[in-house]
ZADOMI-476806 format. One record per residue (C-alpha): residue number from 0; residue in three letters; chain; x, y, z. Coordinates in pm, whole numbers. Layout:
BEGIN
nulum,mimi,rovex,c1,c2,c3
NUM,Ala,A,X,Y,Z
...
***
This chain:
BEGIN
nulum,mimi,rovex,c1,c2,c3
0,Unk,A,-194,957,-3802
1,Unk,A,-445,1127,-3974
2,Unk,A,-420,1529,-4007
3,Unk,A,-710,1611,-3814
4,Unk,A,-542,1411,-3534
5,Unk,A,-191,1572,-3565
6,Unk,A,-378,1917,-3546
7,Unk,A,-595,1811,-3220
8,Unk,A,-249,1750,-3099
9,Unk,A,-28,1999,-3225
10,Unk,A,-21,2237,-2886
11,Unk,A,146,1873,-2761
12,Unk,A,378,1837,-3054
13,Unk,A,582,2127,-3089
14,Unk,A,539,2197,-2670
15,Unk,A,852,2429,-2563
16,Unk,A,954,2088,-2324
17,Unk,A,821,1786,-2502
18,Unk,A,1038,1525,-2383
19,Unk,A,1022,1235,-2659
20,Unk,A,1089,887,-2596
21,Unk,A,1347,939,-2315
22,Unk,A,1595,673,-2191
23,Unk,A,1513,496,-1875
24,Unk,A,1763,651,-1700
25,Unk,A,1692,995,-1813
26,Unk,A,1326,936,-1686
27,Unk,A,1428,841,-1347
28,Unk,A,1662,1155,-1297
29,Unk,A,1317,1354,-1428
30,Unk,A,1072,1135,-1184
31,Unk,A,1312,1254,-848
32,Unk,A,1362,1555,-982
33,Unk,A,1004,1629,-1015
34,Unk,A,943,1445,-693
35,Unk,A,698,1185,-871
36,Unk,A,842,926,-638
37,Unk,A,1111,766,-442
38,Unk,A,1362,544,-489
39,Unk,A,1371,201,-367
40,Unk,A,1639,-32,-240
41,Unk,A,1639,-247,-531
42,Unk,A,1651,38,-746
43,Unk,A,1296,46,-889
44,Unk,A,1046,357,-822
45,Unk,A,794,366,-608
46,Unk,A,478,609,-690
47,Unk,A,155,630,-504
48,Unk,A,-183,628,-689
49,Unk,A,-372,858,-436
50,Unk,A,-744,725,-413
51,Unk,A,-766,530,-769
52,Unk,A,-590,207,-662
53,Unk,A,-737,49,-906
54,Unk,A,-914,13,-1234
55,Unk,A,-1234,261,-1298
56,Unk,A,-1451,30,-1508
57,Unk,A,-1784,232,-1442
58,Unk,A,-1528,595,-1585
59,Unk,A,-1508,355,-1917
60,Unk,A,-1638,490,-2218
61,Unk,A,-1636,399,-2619
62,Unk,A,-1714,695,-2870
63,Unk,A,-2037,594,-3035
64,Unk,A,-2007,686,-3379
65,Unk,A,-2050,571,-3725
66,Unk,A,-1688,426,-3731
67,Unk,A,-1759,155,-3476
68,Unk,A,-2117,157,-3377
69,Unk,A,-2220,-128,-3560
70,Unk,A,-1951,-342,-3430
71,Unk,A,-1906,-249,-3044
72,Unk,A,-2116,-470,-2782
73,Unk,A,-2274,-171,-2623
74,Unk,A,-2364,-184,-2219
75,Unk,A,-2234,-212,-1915
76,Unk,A,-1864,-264,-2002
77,Unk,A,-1872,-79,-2324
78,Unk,A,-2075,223,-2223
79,Unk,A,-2115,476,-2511
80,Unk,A,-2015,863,-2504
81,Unk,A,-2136,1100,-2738
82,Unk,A,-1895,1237,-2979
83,Unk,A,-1921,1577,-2891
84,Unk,A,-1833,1541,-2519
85,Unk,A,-1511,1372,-2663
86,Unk,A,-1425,1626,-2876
87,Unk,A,-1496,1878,-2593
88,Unk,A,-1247,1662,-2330
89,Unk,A,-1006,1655,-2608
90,Unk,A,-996,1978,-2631
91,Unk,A,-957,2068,-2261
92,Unk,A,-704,1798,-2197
93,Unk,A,-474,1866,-2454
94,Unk,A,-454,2291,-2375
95,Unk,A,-484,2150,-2008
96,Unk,A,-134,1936,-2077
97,Unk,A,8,2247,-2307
98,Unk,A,-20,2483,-2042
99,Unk,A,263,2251,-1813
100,Unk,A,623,2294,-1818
101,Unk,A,705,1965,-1920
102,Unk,A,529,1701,-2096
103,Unk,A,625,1363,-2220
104,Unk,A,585,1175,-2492
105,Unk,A,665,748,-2574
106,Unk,A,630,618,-2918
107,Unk,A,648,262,-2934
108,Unk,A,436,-62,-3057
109,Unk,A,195,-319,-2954
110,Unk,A,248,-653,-3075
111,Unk,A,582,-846,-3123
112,Unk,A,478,-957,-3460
113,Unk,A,577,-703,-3649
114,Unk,A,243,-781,-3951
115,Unk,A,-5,-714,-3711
116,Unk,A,163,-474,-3488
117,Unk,A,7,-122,-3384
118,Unk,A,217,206,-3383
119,Unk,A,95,406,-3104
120,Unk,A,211,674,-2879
121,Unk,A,177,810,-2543
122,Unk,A,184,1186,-2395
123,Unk,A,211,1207,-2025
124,Unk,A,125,1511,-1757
125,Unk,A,436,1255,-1556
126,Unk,A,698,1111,-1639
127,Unk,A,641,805,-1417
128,Unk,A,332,721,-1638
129,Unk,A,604,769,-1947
130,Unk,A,871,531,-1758
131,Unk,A,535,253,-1701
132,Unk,A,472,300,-2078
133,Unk,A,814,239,-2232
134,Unk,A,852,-46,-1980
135,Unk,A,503,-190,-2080
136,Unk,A,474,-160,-2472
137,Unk,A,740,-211,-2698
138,Unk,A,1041,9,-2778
139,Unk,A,1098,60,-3102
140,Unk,A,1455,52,-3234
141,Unk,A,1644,408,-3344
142,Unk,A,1568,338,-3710
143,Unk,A,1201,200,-3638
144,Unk,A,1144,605,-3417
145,Unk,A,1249,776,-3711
146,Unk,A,1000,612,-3899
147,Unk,A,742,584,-3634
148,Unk,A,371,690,-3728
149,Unk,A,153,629,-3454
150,Unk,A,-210,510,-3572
151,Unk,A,-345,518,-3215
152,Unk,A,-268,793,-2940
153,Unk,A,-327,803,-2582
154,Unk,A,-352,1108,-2381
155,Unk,A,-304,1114,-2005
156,Unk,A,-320,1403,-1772
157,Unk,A,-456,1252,-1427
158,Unk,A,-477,1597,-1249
159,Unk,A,-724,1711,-1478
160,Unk,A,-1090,1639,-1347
161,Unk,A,-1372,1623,-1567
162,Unk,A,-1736,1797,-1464
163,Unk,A,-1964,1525,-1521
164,Unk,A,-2222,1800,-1541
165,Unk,A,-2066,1967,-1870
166,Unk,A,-1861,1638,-2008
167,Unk,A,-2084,1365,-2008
168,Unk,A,-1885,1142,-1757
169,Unk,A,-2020,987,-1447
170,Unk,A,-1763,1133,-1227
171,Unk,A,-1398,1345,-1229
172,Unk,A,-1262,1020,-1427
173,Unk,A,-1279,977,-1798
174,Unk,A,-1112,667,-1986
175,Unk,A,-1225,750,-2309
176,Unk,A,-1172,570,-2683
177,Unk,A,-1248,694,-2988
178,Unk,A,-1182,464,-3295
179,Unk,A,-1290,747,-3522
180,Unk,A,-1005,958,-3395
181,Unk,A,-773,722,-3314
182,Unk,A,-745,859,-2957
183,Unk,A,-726,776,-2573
184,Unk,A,-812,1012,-2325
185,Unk,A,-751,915,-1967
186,Unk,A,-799,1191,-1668
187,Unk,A,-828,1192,-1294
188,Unk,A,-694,897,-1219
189,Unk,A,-334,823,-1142
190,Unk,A,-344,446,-1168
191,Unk,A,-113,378,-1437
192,Unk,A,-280,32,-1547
193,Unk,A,-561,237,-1731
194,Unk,A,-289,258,-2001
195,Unk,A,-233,-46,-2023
196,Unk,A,-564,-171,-2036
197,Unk,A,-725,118,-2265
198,Unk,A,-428,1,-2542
199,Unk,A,-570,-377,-2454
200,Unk,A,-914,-294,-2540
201,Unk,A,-848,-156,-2906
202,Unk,A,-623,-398,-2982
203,Unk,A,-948,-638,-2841
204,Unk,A,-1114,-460,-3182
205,Unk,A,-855,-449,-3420
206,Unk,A,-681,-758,-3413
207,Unk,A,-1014,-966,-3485
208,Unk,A,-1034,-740,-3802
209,Unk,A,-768,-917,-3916
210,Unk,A,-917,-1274,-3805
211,Unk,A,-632,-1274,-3505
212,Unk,A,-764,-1401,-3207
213,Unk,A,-633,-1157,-2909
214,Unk,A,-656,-1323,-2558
215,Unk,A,-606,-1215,-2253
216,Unk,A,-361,-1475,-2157
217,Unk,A,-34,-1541,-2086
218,Unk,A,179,-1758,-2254
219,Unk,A,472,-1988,-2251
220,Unk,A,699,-2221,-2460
221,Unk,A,867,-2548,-2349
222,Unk,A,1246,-2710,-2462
223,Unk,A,1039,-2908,-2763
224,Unk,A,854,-2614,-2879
225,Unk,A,555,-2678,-2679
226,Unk,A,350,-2357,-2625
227,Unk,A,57,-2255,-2330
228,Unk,A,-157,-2058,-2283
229,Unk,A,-245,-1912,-1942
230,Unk,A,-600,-1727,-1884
231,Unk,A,-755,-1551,-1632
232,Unk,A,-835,-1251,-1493
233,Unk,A,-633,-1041,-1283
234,Unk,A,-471,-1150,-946
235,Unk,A,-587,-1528,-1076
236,Unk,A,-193,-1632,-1104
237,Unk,A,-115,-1595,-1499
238,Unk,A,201,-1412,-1446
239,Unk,A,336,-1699,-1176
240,Unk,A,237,-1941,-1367
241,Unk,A,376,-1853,-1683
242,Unk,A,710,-1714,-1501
243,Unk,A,833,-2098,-1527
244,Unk,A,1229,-2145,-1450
245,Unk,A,1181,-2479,-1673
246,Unk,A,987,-2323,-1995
247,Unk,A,1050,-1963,-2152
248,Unk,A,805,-1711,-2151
249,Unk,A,653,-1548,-2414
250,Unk,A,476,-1268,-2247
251,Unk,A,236,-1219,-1878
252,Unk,A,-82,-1085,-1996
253,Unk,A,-171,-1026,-2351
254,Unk,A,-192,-1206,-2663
255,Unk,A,-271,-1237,-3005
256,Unk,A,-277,-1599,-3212
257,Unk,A,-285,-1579,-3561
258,Unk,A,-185,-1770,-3874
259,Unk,A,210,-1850,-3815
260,Unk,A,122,-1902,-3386
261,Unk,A,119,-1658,-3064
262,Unk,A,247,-1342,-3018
263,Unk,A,285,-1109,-2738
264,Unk,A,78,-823,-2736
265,Unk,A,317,-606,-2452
266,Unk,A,678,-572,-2414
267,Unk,A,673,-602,-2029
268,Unk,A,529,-759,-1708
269,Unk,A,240,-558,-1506
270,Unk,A,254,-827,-1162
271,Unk,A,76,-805,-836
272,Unk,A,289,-813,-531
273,Unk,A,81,-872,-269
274,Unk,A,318,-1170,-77
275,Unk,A,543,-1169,-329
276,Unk,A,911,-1304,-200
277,Unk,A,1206,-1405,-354
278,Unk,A,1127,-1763,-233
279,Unk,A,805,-1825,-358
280,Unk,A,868,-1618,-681
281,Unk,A,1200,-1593,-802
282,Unk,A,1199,-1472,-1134
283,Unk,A,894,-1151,-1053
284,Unk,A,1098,-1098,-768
285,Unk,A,1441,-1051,-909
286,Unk,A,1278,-866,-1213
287,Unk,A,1214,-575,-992
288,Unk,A,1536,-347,-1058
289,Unk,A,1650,-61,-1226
290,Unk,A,1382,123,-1441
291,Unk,A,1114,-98,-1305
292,Unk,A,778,80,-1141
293,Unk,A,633,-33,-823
294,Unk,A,266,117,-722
295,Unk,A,160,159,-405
296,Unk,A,423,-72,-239
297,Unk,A,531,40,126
298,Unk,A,894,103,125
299,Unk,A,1069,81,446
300,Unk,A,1131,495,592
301,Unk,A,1508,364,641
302,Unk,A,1642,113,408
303,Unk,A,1321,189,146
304,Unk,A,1329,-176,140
305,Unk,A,980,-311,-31
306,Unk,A,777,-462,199
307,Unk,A,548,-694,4
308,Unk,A,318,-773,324
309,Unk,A,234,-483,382
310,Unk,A,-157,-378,213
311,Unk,A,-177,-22,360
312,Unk,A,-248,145,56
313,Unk,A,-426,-157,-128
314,Unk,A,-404,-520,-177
315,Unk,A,-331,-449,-575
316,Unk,A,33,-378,-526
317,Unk,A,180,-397,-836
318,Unk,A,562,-443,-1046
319,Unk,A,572,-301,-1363
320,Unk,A,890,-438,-1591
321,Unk,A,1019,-473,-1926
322,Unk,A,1007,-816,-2008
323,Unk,A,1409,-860,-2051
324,Unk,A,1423,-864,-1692
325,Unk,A,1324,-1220,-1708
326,Unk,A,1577,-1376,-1795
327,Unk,A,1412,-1710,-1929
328,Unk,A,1240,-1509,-2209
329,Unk,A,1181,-1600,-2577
330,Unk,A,1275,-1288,-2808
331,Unk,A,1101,-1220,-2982
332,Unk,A,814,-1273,-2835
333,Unk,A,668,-1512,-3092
334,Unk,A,611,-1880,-3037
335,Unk,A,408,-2157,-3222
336,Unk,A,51,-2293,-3211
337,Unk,A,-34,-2381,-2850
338,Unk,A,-52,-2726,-2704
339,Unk,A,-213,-2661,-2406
340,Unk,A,-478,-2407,-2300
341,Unk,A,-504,-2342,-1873
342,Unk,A,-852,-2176,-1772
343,Unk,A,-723,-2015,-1393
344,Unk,A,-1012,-1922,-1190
345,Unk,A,-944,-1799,-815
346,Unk,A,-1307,-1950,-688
347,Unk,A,-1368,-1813,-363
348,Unk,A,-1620,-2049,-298
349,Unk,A,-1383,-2327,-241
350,Unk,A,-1603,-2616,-419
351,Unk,A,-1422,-2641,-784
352,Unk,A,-1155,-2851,-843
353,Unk,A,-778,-2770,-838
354,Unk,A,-717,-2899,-1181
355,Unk,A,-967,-3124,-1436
356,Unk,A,-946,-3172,-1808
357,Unk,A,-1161,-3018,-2000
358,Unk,A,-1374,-3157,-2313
359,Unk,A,-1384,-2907,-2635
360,Unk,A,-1753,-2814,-2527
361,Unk,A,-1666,-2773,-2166
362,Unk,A,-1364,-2594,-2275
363,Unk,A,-1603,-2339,-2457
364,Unk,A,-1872,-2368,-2186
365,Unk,A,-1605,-2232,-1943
366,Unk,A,-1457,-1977,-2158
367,Unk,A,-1818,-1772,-2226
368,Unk,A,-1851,-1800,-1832
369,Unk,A,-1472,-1678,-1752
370,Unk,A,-1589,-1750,-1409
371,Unk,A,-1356,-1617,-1070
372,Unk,A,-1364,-1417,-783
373,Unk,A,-1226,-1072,-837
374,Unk,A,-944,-999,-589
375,Unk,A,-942,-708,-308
376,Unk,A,-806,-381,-521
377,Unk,A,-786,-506,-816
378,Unk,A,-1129,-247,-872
379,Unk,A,-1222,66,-682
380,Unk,A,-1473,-30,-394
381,Unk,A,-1396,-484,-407
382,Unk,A,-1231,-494,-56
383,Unk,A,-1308,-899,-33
384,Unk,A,-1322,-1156,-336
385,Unk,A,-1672,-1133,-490
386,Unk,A,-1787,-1446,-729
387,Unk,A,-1824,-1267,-1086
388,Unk,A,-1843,-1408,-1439
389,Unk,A,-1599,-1285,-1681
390,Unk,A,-1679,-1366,-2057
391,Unk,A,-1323,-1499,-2215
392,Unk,A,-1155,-1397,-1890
393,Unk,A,-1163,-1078,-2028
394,Unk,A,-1479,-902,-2036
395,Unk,A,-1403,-574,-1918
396,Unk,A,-1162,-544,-2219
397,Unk,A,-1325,-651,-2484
398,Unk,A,-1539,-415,-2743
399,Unk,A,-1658,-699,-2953
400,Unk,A,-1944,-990,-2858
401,Unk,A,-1800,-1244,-2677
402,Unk,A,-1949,-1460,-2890
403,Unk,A,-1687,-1374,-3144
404,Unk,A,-1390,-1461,-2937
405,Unk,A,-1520,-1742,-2865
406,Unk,A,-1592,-1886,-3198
407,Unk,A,-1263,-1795,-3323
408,Unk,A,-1080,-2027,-3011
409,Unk,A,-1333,-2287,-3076
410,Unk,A,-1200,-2288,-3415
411,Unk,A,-835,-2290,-3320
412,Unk,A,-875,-2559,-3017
413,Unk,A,-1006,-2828,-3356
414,Unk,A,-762,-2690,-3590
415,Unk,A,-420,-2741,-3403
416,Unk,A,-613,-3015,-3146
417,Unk,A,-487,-2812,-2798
418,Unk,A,-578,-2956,-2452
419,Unk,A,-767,-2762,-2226
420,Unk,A,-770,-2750,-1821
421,Unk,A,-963,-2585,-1576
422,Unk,A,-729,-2444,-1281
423,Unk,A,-896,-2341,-974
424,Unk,A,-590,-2125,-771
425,Unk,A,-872,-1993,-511
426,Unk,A,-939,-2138,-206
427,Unk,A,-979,-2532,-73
428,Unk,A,-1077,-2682,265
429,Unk,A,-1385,-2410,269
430,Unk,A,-1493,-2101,110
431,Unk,A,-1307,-1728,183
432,Unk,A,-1294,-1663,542
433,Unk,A,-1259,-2043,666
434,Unk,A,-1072,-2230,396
435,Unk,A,-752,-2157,261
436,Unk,A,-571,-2046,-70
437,Unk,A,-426,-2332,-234
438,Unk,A,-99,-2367,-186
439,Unk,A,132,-2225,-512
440,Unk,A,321,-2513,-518
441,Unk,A,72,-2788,-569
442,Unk,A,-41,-2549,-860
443,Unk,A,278,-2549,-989
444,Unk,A,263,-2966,-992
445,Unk,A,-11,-2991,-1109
446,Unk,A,19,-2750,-1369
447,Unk,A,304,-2912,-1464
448,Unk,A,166,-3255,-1528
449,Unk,A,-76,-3100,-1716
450,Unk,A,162,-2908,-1982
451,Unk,A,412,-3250,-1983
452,Unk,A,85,-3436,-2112
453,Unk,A,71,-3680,-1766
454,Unk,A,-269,-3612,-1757
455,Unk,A,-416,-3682,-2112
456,Unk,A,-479,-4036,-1990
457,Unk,A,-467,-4084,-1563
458,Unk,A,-746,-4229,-1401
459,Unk,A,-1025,-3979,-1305
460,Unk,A,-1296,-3918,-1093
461,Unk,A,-1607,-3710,-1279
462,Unk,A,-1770,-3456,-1052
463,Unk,A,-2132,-3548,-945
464,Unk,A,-2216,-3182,-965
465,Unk,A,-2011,-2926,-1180
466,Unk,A,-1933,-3280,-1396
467,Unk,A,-1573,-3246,-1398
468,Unk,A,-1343,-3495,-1489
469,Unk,A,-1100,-3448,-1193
470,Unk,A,-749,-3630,-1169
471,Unk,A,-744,-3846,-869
472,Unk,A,-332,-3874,-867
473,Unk,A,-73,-3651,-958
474,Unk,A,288,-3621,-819
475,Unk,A,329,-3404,-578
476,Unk,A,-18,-3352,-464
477,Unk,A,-225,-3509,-138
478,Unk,A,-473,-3685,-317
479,Unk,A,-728,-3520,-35
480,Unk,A,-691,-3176,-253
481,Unk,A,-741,-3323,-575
482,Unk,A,-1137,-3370,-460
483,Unk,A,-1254,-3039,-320
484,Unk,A,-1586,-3213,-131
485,Unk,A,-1243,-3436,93
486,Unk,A,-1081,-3120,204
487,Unk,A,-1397,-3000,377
488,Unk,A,-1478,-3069,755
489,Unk,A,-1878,-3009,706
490,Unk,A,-1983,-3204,380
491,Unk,A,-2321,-3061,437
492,Unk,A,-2151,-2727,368
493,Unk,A,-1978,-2835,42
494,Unk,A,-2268,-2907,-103
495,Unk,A,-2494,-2704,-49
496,Unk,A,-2251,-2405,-180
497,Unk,A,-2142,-2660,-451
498,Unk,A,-2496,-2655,-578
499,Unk,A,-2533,-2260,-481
500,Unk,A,-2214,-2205,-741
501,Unk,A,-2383,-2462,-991
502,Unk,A,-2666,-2263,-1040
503,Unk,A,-2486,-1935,-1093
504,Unk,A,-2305,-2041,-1339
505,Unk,A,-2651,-2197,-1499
506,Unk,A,-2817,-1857,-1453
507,Unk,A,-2508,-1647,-1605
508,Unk,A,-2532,-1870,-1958
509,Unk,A,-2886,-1782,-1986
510,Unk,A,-2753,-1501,-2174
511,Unk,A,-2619,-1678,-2431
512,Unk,A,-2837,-1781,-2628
513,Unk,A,-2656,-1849,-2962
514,Unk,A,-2445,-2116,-2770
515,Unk,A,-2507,-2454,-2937
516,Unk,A,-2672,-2755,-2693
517,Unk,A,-2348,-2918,-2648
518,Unk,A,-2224,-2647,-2543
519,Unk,A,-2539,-2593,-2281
520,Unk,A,-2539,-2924,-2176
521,Unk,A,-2146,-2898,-2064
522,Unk,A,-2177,-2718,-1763
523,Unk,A,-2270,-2828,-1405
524,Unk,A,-2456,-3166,-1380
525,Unk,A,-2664,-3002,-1103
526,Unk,A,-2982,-2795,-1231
527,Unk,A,-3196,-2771,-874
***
């Protein structure tokens, strides 16, 4: 870290109670202690987020200085901050923090390949926020701390509320990033997954530096080697999907590919758990345990049982877990050159089909649009699915043009010749509010066929208007939910919010105007 940096920090470095990179169970004695949260039956903690259930994309902000203002894709998801207002936040935060009896501290990495991985550490006004980091990123062994020079820092004090007034924000919540200083500043929020997500996001700049493609993606390996990839946007199903009891994971979120294959970006699991159940999903649900964080889950008064149902708080429940809970795990978490590439979409709509095989210009078509529905709580103030176009499944989290991502999987999709499906997990037999979700485990079939190659030559049926080429068998499936327009009562209906979907996604790729005409020409038949 730079010496400009360490001094910024130094009130935080030599603190009279800095606890450094303490061991899980040391953390949980500290979270009771400090009542943070409680303890739950299966012997993971349980906080409570308070109003921020959820990510603050609109409390988002990127420095804009001479360091990365020629390279950030400045608007609406990257909205610039002046320096000075950072400096001024850092300031306050960091004397704000000092000022506590205890503060804590995580030094670990981001990325399992250990070429392109980033040193970075974490100071936290809780020690629950410490326990989600060390579960989330990746530890670093007792020779790699001694040695550990972080070249990114984030700094987290969620009672601390900015004046938007005097600080330049748009409310009391900053998350802040300044590639100049190497820094992080997240305030008045609880909701741990800004860490996550802020750590995401630079890595979303860096890692293309280095001509590494980072995804947001999870990712899997089967018994020959066989590697997919998994993307979406939240609550769309990549951590079930990749949780497979018949392939080993490589990692439930994020992802870098690079020269030798696919790495994992994290060092643990960040699942929703709205439903979740030990039936349905084994290997999340047995994951919970020990040192794992549950947010805003509704323990039970008497046995503090988890009660998975229940949406109280928010439908964005959510497990946080080091990834050796899983037991069907690939360590580390580096695998080949994928095989197979799954678009997930949760289309709330209820008109695209379950599962059709992409072409490579349809597979980049789809990609810019990163179209799905995002999910009740998964963002302050979405309370039903709303239809929203994501570029790369990712948008929110990436600093760059998504033009760039793009290109680079483009490039990777000729190169090592991967297959690529659109998923649709959302709803079938109607759109939100009359149809229903489809069913996990003809996702799970069909997903399956997919990734053992039964589908790279079946007989299919091409979409007259999103032009999909749609399977019209696979085992385990009614063949009535393999055509969307069959699972509907009032055909009428299907089409006309068919064609009202077809000519969203028309009107969202006006924007991209550097897209090549194959590319244009691969979306929805329909046009009006």
């Amino acid at each position: 870290m730079k010496m400009v940096e360490k001094t910024l920090l130094n009130e935080l470095y030599v603190h009279k109670s800095l606890h450094e990179n303490l061991s899980v169970p040391l953390l949980v004695e500290k979270i009771l202690e400090r009542e943070e949260a409680i303890l739950s039956e299966n012997g993971a903690i349980r906080a409570t987020t308070g109003k921020y259930t959820g990510r603050s994309p609109e409390d988002k902000f990127i420095v804009k200085d001479e360091v990365c203002e020629k390279f950030v894709d400045w608007g609406k998801v990257n909205q610039p901050i002046e320096e000075k207002y950072f400096d001024q936040l850092y300031l306050k935060v960091v004397d704000y923090l000092s000022e506590k009896e205890e503060v804590f501290s995580f030094k670990g990495f981001a990325g399992a390949d250990k070429k392109y991985r980033l040193p970075i550490q974490v100071f936290t006004e809780y020690a629950w926020h410490n326990l989600f980091a060390r579960q989330l990123f990746i530890t670093p062994t007792e020779e790699e701390l001694e040695n550990h020079q972080a070249d990114f820092t984030v700094v987290y004090a969620p009672t601390f509320k900015a004046d938007p007034e005097v600080d330049g924000t748009h409310s009391e919540t900053f998350i802040i990033i300044s590639f100049k200083k190497r820094v992080i500043l997240i305030g008045g929020t609880e909701y741990a997954g800004e860490i996550k997500k802020s750590i995401f996001s630079i890595m979303n700049y860096l890692l293309p530096q280095q001509n590494i493609l980072s995804m947001h993606c999870s990712a899997n390996v089967g018994p020959e080697g066989d590697v997919a990839l998994f993307f979406g946007l939240s609550g769309t199903g990549k951590t079930t999907l990749s949780a497979d009891p018949y392939r080993r994971l490589i990692g439930d979120d994020e992802h870098g590919w690079g020269p030798n294959g696919v790495f994992n970006i994290e060092g643990g699991c960040y699942a929703k758990c709205i439903n979740l159940s030990e039936e349905k999903e084994p290997q999340i649900y047995n994951a919970i345990r020990f040192g794992s964080v549950l947010e805003n889950v509704i323990l039970d008064e008497t046995t503090r049982m988890p009660d998975y149902d229940d949406t109280s708080l928010t439908e964005n429940t959510r497990a946080a877990y080091s990834i050796e809970n899983i037991d069907n795990i690939i360590t580390p978490s580096i695998a080949g050159h994928p095989n197979a590439i799954i678009f997930l979409t949760a289309d709330a709509s209820g008109t695209l089909p379950p599962i059709s095989k992409l072409s490579k210009e349809q597979a980049m078509y789809h990609f810019l649009s990163g179209y799905t529905s995002k999910l009740a709580g998964t963002e302050r103030g979405v309370t039903e699915p709303q239809a929203t176009f994501s570029a790369c499944f990712g948008s929110p989290f990436l600093p760059l043009e998504p033009s760039k991502y793009a290109k680079m999987l483009g490039e990777k999709i000729d190169q090592y010749n991967a297959t690529v499906f659109l998923v649709n997990t959302g709803w079938t037999g109607g759109s939100y509010g009359v149809g229903n979700r489809m069913k996990l485990s003809y996702t799970r079939a069909m997903v399956h066929s997919a990734l053992e190659g039964e589908l790279n030559s079946v007989e299919t049926f091409k979409d007259e208007i999103f032009g999909l080429e749609i399977p019209v068998q696979i085992p385990g499936v009614p063949d009535e939910v393999l055509i969307p327009r069959n699972t509907w009562q009032d055909k009428d209906a299907y089409d006309q919010a068919a064609k009202s979907l077809a000519m969203e996604f028309h009107k969202n790729f006006e924007k991209f105007t550097q897209a090549s005409e194959e590319i244009k020409q691969a979306g929805p038949v329909y046009k009006g």
